[in-house]
TORMAR-185198 format. One line per 3 residues: number of its first residue (from 1); their letters; for each residue x, y, z of N, C-alpha, C, O. Coordinates in Angstrom, 1 decimal. Layout:
// TORMAR-185198
NUM = A = X:Y:Z:X:Y:Z:X:Y:Z:X:Y:Z; ...
***
This chain:
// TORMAR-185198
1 = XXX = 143.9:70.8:99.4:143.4:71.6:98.3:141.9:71.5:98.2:141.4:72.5:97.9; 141.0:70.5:98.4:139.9:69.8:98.1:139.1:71.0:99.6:138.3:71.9:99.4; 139.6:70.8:100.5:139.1:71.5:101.8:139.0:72.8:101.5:138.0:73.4:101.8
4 = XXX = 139.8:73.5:100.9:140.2:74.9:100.8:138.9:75.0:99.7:138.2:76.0:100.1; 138.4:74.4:98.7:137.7:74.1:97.5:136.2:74.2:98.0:135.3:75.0:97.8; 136.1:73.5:98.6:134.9:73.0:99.7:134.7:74.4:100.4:133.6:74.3:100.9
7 = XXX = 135.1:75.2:100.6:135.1:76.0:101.9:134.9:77.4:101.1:133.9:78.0:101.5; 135.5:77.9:100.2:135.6:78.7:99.3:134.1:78.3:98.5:133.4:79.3:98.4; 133.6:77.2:98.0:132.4:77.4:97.1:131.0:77.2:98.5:129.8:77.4:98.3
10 = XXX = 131.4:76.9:99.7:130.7:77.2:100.4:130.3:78.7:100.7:129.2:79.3:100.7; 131.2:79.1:100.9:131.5:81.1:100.9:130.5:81.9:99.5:129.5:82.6:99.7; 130.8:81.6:98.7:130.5:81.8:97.3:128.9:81.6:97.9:128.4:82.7:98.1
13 = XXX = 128.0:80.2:98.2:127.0:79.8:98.5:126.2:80.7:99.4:125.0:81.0:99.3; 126.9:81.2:100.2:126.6:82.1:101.8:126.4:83.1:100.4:125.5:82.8:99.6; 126.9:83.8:100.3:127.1:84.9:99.5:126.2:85.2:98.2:125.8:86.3:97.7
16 = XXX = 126.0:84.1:97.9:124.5:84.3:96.8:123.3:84.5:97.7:122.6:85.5:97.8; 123.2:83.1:98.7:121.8:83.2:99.5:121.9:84.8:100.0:121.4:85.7:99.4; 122.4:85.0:100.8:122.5:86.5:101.6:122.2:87.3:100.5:121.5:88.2:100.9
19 = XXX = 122.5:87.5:98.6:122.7:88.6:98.1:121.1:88.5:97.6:120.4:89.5:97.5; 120.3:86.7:97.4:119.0:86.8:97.4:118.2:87.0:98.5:117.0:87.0:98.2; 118.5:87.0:99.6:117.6:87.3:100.7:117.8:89.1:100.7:116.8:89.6:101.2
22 = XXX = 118.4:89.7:100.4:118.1:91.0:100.5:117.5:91.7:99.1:117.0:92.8:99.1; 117.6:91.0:98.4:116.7:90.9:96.7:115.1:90.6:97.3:114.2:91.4:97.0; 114.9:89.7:98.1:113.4:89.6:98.6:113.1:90.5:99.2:111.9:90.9:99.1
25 = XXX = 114.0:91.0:100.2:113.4:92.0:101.1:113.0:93.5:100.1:112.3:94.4:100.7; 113.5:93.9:98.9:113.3:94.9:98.1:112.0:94.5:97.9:111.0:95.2:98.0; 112.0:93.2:97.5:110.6:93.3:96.8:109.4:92.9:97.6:108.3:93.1:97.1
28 = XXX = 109.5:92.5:98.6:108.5:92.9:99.6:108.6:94.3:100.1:107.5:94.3:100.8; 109.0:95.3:100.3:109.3:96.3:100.9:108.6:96.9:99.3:107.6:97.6:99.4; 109.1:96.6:98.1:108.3:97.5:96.9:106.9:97.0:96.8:106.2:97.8:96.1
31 = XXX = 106.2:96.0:97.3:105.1:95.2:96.7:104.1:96.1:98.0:103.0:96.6:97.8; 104.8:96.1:99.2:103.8:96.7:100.3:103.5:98.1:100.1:102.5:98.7:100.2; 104.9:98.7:99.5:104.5:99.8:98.9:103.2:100.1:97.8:102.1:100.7:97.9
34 = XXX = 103.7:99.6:97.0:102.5:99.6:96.2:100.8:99.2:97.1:99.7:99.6:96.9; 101.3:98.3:97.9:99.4:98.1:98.5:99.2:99.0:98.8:98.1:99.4:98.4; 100.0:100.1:99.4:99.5:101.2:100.3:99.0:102.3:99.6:98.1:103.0:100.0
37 = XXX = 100.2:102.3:98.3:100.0:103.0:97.1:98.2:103.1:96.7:97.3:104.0:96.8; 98.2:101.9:96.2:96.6:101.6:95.7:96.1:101.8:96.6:95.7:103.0:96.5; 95.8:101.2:97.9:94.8:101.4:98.9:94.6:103.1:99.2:93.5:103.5:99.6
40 = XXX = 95.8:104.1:98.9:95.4:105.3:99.2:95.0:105.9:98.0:94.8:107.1:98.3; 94.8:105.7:96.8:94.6:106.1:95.4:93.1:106.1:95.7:92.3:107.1:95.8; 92.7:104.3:95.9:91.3:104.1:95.7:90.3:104.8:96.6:89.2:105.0:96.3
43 = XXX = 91.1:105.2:97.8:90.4:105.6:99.5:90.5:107.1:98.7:89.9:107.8:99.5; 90.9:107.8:97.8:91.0:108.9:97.6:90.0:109.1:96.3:89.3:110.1:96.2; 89.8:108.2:95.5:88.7:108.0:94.2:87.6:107.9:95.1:86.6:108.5:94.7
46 = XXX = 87.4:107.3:96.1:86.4:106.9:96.8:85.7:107.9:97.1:84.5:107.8:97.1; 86.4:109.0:97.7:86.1:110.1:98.4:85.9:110.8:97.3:84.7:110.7:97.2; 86.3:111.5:96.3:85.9:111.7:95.4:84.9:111.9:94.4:84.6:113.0:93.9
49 = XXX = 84.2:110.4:94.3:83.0:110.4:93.8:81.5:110.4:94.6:80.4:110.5:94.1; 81.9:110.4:96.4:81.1:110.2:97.1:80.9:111.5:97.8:80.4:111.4:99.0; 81.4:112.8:97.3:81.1:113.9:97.7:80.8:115.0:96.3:80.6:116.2:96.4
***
């Protein structure tokens, strides 16, 4: 019973890590967005004021 216990909260363990490693990849995937976001805002203010 103890093995089956062991093996099952190991599962559970896999199963969080895996559900937070694709939680990070959102939020690098949203944070790069945003750089690109701003970087094209400003590159566009930029242009903007310099014409």
């Amino acid at each position: 019973m103890r093995e089956k216990e062991k093996f099952e909260g190991t599962n559970s363990l896999e199963l969080r890590v895996s559900e937070l490693e694709k939680k990070l990849q959102e939020i690098k995937f949203k944070m790069e967005s945003q750089k690109a976001e701003k970087k094209s805002f400003f590159k566009i203010l930029r242009n903007r004021l310099t014409n």
